[in-house]
Legacy VTK file of the C-alpha trace (Angstrom):
# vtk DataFile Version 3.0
C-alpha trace
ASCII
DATASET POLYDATA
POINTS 386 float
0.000 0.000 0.000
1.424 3.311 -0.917
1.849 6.600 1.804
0.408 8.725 0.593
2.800 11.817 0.207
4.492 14.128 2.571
3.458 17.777 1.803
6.447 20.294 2.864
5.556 23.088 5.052
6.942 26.191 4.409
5.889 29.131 7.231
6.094 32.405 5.940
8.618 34.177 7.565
10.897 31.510 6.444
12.913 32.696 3.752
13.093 31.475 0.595
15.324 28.133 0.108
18.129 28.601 -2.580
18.307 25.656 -5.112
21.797 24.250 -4.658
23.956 24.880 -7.896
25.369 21.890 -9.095
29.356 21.525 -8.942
31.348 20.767 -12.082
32.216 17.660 -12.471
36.154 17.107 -11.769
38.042 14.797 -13.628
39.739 11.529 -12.512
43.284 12.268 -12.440
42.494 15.799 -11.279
40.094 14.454 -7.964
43.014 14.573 -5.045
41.225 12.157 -2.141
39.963 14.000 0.416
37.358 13.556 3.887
33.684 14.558 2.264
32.589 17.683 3.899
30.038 17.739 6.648
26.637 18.816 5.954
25.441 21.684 7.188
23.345 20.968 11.044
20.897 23.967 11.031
17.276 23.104 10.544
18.122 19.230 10.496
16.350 16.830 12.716
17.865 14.028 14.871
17.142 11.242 12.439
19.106 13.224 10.026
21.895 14.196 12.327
22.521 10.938 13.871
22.036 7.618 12.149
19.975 6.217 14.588
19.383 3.126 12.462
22.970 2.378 12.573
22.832 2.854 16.609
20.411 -0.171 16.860
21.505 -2.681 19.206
24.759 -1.218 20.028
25.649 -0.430 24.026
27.326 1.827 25.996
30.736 0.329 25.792
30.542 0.692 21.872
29.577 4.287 21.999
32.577 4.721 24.413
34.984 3.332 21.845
37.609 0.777 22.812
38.643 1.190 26.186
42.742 2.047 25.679
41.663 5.236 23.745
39.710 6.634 26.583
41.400 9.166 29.240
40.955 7.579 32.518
41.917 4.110 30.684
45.724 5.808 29.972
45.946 7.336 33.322
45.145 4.132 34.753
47.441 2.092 32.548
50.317 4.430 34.030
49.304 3.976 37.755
49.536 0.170 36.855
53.017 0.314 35.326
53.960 2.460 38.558
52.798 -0.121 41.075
54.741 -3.270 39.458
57.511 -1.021 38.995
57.580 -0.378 42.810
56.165 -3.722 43.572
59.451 -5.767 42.017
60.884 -8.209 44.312
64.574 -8.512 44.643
64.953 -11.414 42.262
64.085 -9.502 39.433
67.197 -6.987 39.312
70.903 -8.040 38.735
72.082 -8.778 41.851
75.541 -10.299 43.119
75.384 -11.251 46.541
79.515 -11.540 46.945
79.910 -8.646 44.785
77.910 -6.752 47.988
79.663 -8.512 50.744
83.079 -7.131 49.304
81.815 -3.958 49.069
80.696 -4.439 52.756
84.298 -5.516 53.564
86.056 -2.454 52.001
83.919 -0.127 54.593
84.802 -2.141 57.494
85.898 0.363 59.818
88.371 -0.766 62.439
89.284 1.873 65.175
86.480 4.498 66.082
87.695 8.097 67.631
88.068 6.476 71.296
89.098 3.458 71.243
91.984 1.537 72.557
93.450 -0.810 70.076
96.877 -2.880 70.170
98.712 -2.748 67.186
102.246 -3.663 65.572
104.916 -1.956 64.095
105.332 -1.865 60.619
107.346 1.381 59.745
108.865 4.057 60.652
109.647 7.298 59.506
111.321 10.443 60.390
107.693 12.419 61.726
106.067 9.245 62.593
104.951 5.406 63.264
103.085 3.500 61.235
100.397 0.603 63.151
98.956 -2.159 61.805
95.330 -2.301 63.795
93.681 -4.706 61.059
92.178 -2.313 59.499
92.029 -1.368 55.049
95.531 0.743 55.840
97.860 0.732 58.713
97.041 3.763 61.273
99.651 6.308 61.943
101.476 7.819 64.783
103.222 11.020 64.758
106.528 11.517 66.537
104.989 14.144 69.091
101.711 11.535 70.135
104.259 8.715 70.305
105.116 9.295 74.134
103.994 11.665 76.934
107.699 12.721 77.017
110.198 13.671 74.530
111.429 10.985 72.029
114.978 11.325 70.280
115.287 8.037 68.275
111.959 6.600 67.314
113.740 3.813 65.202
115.344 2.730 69.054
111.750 3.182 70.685
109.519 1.355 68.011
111.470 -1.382 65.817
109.562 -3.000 63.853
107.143 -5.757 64.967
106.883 -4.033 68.392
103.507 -4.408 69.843
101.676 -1.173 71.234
98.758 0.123 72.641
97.543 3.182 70.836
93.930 5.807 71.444
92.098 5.920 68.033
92.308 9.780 67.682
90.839 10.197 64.228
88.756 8.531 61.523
89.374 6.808 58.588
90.159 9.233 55.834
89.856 8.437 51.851
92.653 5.863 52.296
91.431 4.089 55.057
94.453 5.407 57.478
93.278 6.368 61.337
95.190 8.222 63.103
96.454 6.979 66.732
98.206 8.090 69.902
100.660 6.222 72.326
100.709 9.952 74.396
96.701 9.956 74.587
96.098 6.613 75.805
98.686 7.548 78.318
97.186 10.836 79.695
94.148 9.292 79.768
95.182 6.559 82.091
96.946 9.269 84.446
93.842 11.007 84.976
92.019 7.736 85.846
94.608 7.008 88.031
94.909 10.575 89.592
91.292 10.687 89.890
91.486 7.413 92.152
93.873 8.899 94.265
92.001 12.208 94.677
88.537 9.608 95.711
90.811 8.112 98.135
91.738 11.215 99.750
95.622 10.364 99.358
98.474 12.405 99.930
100.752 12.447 96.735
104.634 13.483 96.716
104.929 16.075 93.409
108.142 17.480 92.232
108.397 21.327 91.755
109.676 21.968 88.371
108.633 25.493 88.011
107.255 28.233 89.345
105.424 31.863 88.151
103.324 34.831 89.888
100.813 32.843 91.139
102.401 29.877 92.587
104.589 26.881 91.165
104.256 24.026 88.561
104.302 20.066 89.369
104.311 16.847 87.727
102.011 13.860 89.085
101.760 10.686 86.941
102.867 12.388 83.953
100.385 15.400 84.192
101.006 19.385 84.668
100.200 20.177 88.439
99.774 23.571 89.355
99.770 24.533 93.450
98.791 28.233 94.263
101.059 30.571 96.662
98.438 30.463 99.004
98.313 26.854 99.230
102.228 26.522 100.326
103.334 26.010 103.938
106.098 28.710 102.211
104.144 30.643 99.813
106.317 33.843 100.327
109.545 32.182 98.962
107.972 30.231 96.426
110.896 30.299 94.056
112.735 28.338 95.966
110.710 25.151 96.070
111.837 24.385 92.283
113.475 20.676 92.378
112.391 20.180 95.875
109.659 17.508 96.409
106.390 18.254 98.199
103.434 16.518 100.172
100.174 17.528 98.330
96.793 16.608 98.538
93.944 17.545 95.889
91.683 21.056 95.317
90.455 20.280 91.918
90.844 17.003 89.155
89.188 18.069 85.964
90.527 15.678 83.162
88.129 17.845 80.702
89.221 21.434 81.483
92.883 19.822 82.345
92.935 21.128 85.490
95.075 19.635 88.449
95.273 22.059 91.147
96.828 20.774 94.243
97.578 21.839 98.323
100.527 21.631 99.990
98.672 23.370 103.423
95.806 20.585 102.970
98.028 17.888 102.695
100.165 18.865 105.586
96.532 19.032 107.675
95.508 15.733 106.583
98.479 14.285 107.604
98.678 16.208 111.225
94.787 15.409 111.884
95.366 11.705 111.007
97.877 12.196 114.090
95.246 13.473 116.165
92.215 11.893 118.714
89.562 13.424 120.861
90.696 13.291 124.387
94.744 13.789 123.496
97.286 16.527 124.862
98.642 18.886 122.654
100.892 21.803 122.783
100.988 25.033 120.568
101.280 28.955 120.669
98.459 30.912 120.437
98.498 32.665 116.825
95.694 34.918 117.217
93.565 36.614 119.876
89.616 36.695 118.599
86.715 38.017 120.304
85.047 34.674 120.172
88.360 32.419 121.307
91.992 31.832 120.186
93.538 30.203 117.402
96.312 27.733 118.802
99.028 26.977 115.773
99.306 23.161 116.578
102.177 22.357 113.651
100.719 23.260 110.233
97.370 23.344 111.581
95.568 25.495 114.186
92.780 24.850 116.708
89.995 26.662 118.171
90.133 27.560 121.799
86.387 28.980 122.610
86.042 31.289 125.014
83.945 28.737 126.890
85.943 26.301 126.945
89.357 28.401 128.553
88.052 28.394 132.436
85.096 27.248 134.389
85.549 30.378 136.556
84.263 34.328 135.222
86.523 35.520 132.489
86.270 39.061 132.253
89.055 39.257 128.986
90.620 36.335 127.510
94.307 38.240 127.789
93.848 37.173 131.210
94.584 33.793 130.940
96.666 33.742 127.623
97.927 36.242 124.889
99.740 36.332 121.382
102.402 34.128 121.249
102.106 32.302 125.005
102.607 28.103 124.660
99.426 26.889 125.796
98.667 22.761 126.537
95.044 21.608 125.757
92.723 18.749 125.471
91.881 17.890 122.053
87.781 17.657 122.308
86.629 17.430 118.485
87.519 16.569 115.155
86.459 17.631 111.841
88.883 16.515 108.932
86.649 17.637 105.718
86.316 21.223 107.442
89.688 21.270 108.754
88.538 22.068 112.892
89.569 21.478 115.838
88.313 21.950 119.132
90.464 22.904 121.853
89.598 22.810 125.974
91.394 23.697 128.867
88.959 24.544 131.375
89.042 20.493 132.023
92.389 20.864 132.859
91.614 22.857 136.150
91.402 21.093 139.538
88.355 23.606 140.933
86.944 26.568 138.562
89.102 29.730 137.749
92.237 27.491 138.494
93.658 28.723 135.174
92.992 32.742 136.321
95.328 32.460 139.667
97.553 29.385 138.624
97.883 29.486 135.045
102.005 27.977 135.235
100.655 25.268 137.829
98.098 24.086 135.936
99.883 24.024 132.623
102.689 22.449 134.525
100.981 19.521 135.522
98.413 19.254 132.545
99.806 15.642 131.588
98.774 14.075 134.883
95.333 16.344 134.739
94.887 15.088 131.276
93.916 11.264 132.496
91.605 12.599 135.031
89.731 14.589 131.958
89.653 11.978 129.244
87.991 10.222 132.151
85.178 12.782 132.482
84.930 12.914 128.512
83.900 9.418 128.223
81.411 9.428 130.940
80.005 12.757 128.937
80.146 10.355 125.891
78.521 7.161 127.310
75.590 10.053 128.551
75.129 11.485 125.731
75.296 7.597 123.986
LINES 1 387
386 0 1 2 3 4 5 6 7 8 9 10 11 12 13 14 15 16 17 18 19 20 21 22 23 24 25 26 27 28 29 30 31 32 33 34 35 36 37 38 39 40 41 42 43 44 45 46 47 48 49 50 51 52 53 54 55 56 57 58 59 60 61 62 63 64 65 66 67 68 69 70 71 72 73 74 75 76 77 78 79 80 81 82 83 84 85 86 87 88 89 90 91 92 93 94 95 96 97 98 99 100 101 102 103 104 105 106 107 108 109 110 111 112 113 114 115 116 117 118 119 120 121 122 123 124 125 126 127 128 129 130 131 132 133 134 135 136 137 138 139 140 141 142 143 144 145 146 147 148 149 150 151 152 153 154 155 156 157 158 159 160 161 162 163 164 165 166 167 168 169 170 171 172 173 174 175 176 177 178 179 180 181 182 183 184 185 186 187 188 189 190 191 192 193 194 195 196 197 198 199 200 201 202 203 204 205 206 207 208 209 210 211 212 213 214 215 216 217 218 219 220 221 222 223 224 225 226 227 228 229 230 231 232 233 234 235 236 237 238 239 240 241 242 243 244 245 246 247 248 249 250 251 252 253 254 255 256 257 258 259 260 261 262 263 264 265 266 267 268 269 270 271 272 273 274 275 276 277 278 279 280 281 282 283 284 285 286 287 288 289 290 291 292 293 294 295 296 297 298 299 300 301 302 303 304 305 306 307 308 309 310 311 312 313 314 315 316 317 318 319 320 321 322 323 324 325 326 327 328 329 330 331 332 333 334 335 336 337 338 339 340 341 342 343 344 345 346 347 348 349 350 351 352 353 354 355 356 357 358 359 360 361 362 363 364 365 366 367 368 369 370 371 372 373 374 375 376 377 378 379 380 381 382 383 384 385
């Protein structure tokens, strides 16, 4: 059955439609191949613009287009490439296991700044020593670290094959070589040993081998000493200690600031008060006249006679019993080493109180004999007080 035909609409306003001239016809060999124009789009309908015949029965994946052309489909190829890339195991490079562990064994580093390693001799040279630690390249020594002292002839002091103990002073450098030190292992050991000797409250015998404004110079285990003017028993005439030797005890150890200060006064009161006991005699002259008491010079060392402690009787002025530069005999009552003190009594001395202000000569006179009858009284105070 025929349709019947389509009548074409044309509204007024519309203008007119131009019949399309036809083209000359081009010839064969002149027709160059070329994409056929697009039509124009204005006043075409869908069925015209898009062949939807042709769409029939095709989906969404075929409109896309294949998937490897599309923009997220790239991107994500690349984020796949990264993540096997990073996701390789091991295996999959070129890989030499004992090519590694030499590389390991070049950068073997024996001897770190600090440490104490034995080594042998293996040359010597005019500046210097050469060690064999075990390590890529023998460490060296120069002459100066070879010894705390000086060293004339190091060929005599270090033949080769002589064993030594040497203080890693410096790190590997681009040839493997350390540097070591004979003289700071040694000064090291001195201060450890000083140190111990300073903890153990010893007194040392220095040597004075120099002296300037302040006081003179020493040498203790190998290490500079210093020992101020005011800490001589002789401070005035300092310059005449050099080469004499000296009993010293210790003000400061500082193995970081290298700082050994020493006493000569200190030592010479450690060693008096180790001669010393609560309840013993002792003689000296009285040094200086105080408001409070009087200072007794007992040797080196002085003690404090209180003004309580002179006479049990009323003692208008302590000149009354003893002055500047009188001998005086007293009981030794107290002890203190670490604050160098001590205690002085001679009221116990006295038969009845205010012996000392009428009889001073008696009573001084016979002070040994009074001296057992006191110690007696002190321990009876003692086991009270206990």
């Amino acid at each position: 059955m025929r349709r019947p035909p389509q009548v074409l609409m044309i509204k007024k306003d519309d203008p007119p439609v131009a019949a399309e001239a036809e083209a000359p016809p081009v010839p064969p060999a002149a027709a160059a191949p070329s994409r056929p124009e697009p039509a124009p789009t204005q006043g075409r309908t869908d069925e015209e613009l898009f062949d939807l015949g042709a769409m029939a029965g095709m989906t969404m994946a075929d409109l896309l287009g294949p998937q490897s052309s599309r923009p997220e489909a790239r991107s994500s190829a690349v984020a796949q490439a990264a993540t096997a890339a990073t996701s390789r195991t091991v295996d999959e490079f070129d890989f030499d296991a004992d090519a590694f562990l030499a590389a390991l064994d070049e950068q073997d580093f024996v001897g770190s700044t600090g440490e104490v390693v034995t080594g042998t001799v293996v040359g010597v040279e005019s500046d210097g020593v050469y060690v064999d630690i075990g390590g890529k390249a023998p460490g060296f020594m120069s002459k100066k670290e070879a010894a705390l002292g000086v060293i004339t002839n190091l060929k005599e002091r270090f033949p080769r094959g002589t064993e030594v103990q040497v203080l890693v002073t410096g790190e590997q450098n681009a040839d493997g070589m350390v540097t070591v030190s004979a003289r700071a292992l040694a000064l090291r050991q001195s201060w450890e040993t000083v140190r111990g000797m300073e903890k153990e409250g010893k007194v040392v015998q220095v040597k004075v081998n120099g002296f300037n404004r302040g006081g003179v110079t020493c040498d203790l285990e190998g290490l500079r000493g210093f020992i101020p003017r005011s800490q001589l028993l002789d401070g005035d005439n300092h310059e005449a200690l050099v080469g004499k030797t000296l009993g010293a005890t210790f003000l400061e150890v500082n193995p970081d600031t290298r700082k050994l200060v020493l006493s000569e006064k200190k030592a010479a009161t450690a060693a008096r008060f180790a001669q010393l006991e609560v309840g013993q005699l002792v003689e000296g002259v009285v040094v200086s006249v105080k408001p409070y008491g009087l200072f007794v010079d007992l040797g080196g060392i002085s003690g404090l006679l209180h003004q309580s402690c002179i006479s049990a009787g009323q003692l208008r002025d302590l000149r009354e019993v003893f002055d500047q530069g009188d001998r005086v005999r007293a009981l030794v009552t107290d002890l203190d080493p670490g604050r160098g003190r001590i205690a002085l009594n001679t009221a116990l001395l006295e038969g009845q109180p205010g012996e000392l202000l009428i009889e001073k000569d008696k009573v001084m006179a016979e002070a040994e004999d009074r001296a057992h009858r006191a110690r007696s009284l002190l321990r009876q105070h003692e086991q009270q007080a206990g």
